[in-house]
C-alpha positions in Angstrom: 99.6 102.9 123.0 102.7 103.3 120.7 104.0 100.2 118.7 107.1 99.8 116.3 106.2 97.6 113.6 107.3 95.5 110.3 105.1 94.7 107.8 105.8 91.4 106.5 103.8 90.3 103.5 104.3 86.7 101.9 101.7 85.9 99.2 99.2 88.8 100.7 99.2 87.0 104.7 99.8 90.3 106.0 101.6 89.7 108.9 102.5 92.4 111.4 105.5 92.2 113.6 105.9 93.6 117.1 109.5 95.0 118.0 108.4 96.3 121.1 109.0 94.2 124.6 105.5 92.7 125.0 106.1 89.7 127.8 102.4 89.1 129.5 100.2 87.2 127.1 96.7 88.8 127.9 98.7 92.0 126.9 99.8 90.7 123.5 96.4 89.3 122.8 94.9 92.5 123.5 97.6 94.7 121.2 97.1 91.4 119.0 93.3 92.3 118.5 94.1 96.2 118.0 96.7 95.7 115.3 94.1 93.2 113.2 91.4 95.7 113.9 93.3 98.4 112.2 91.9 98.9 108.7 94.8 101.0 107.5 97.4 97.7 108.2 95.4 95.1 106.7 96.7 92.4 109.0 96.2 88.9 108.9 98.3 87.8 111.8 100.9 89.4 114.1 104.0 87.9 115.8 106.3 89.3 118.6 109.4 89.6 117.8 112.2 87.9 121.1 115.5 89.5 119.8 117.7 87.3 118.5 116.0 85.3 116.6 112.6 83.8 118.2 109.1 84.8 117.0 106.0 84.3 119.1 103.0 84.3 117.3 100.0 86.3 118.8 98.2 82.8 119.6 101.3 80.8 120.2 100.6 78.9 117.2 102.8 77.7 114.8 103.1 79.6 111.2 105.1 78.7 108.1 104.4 81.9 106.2 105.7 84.3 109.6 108.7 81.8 110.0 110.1 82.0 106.5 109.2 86.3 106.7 110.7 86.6 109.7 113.7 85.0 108.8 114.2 87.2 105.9 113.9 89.7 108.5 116.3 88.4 111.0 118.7 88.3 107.6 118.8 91.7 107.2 119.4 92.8 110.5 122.1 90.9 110.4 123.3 92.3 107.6 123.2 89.8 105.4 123.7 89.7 101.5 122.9 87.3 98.6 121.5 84.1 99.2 122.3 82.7 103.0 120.8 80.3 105.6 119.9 81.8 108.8 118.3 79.6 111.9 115.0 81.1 113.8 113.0 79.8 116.6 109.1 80.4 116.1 106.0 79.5 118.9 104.5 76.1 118.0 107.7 74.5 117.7 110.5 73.6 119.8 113.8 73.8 118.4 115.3 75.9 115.9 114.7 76.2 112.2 116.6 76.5 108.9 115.2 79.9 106.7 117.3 79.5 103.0 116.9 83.6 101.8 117.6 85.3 98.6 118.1 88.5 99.6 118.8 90.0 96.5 115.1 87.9 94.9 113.7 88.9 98.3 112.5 85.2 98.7 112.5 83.0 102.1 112.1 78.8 102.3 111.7 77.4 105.4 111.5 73.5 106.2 108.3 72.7 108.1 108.6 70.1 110.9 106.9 67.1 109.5 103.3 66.3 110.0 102.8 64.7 114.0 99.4 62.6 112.2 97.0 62.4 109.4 93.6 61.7 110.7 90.0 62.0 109.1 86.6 63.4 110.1 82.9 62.9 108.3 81.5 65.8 107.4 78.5 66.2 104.9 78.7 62.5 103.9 82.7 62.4 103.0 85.5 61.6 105.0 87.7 65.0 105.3 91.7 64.4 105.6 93.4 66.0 108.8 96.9 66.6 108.9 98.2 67.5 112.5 101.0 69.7 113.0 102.9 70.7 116.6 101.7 74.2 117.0 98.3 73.8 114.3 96.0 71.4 112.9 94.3 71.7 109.1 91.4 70.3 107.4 91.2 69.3 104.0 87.7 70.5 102.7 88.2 69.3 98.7 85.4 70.9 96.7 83.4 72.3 99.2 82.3 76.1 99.1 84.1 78.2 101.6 81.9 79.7 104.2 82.2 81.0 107.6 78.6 78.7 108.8 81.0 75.7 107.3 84.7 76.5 109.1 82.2 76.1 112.2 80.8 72.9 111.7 83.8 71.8 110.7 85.1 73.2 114.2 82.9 71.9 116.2 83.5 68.3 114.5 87.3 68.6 115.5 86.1 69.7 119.2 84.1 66.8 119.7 87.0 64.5 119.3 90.1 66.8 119.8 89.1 70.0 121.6 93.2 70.7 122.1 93.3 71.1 117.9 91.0 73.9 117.9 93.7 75.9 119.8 95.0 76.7 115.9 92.8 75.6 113.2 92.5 75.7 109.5 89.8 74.8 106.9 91.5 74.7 103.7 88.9 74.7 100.9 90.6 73.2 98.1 89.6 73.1 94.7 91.0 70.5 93.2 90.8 71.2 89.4 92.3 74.3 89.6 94.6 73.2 92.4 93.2 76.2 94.8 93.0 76.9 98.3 91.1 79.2 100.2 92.5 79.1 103.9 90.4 80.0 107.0 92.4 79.7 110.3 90.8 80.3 113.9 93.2 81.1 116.5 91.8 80.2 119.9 94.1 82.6 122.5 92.2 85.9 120.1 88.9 84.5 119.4 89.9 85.5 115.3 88.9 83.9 112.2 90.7 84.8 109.2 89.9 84.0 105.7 93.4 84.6 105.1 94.9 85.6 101.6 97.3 83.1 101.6 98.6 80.0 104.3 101.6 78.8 104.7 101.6 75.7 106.9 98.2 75.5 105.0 100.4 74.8 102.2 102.8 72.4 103.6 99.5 70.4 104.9 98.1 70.3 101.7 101.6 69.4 100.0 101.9 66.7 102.6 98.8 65.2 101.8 99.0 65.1 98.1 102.3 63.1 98.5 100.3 60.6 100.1 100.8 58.2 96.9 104.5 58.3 96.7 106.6 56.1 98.0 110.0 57.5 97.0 110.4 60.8 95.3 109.9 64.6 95.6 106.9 66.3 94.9 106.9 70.3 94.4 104.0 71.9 94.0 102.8 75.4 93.2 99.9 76.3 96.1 97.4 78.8 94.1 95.3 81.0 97.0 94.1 84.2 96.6 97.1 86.0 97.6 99.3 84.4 95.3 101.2 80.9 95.3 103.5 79.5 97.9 105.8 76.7 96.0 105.9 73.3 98.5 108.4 70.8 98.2 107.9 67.3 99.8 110.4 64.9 99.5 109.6 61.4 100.8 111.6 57.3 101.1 109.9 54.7 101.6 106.6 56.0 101.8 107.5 58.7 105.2 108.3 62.1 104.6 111.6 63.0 105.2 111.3 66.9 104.4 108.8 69.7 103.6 109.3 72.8 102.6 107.2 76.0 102.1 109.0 79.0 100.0 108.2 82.3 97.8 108.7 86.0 97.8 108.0 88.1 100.9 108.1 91.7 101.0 109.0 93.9 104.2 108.4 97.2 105.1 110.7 99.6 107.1 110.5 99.9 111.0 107.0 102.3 111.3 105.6 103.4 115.0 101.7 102.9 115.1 99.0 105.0 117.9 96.5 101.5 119.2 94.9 103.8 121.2 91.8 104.0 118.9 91.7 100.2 117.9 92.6 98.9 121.9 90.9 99.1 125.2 94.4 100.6 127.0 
């Protein structure tokens, strides 16, 4: 099977989108599975691009790094210049959202829709924040050591009291003096777990959470990850969020066709 393709990388979460009409979900999971099992793309995540400007991510899941790409991508097809504000619609969300670019600094912001809940779990002893978006849900896991054997507990934890969070989930192991995440996310609708190199509603999550002593202010944060650093801006009255933002520099490739038929079952 024959794909066109754009590379999108923000911060090193290589993300892969699909131009090509792909409407049955068993059949996007399954090109889903043979894009991330391609070692030459190094993919992360891949979205399916709904012209005009709707992006449906290979789980359905909601992603901040894939929004603000894709609206940099939407930007220049449309043949935009210099620094604009362009309005996408992404799965794990309803409703439209605002992408600021920079075309010329080849940088995307995107607001994130606010937090639904912050919850907790107990795991190893401590009490682990949860921050529950629409379309994902993180873990805070502050000074733990990443690990695979870990994510799974921590998995299994959140199924036991919230099996619909697991449909999108991410461990983010932060380490706090050196204000560092490692992000793992498990997407339920492709059976993947991704150390990733870099998350952006990750980010936003984490940002949100670290605002959690202001009352009225803005905090803006640089996210370290191992991909790079995503800047989040949280801006808050009387002690409720009122925005958050995720934003950075995101590369994209030109249109390139891609053979699946050695990576898929077609």
């Amino acid at each position: 099977m024959e794909c066109q393709i754009v590379i999108a990388d923000p911060a090193k979460n290589i993300t892969v989108f699909v131009l090509d009409k792909i409407e049955d979900k068993r059949r996007r999971a399954e090109v889903s599975k043979a894009i991330l099992s391609d070692p030459n793309l190094h993919a992360e995540q891949v979205g399916f691009v709904i012209p005009p400007n709707r992006l449906e991510m290979m789980g359905g899941e909601f992603c901040g790094n894939a929004a603000r790409s894709f609206g940099l991508f939407a930007a220049h097809e449309s043949g935009l210049r210099g620094k604009a504000s362009i309005p996408i619609e992404i799965s794990g969300h309803q409703g439209s959202l605002m992408v600021q670019v920079d075309m010329d600094e080849g940088k995307a912001e995107v607001e994130i829709p606010r937090p639904s809940s912050f919850e907790t779990i107990e795991c190893q002893g401590r009490l682990l924040p949860v921050v529950v978006f629409e379309g994902i849900t993180h873990v805070i896991a502050s000074d733990l050591k990443a690990s695979e054997e870990l994510f799974w507990s921590i998995k299994t934890l959140i199924g036991n009291t919230c099996p619909s969070a697991c449909s999108a989930l991410g461990v983010l192991f932060y380490n706090t003096s050196q204000q560092y995440i490692t992000p793992a996310v498990y997407v339920e609708a492709t059976d993947s777990l991704v150390f990733e190199s870099s998350c952006g509603s990750g980010s936003a999550a984490l940002g949100a959470w670290l605002s959690r002593g202001i009352r009225d202010g803005d905090l803006c944060c640089p996210i370290k990850q191992p991909g790079g650093i995503i800047e989040v801006k949280t801006s808050k009255r009387e002690a409720k969020i009122q925005s958050l933002s995720i934003g950075g520099k995101v590369s994209l490739s030109e249109r390139m066709h891609i053979n699946l038929n050695e990576f898929s079952p077609f």
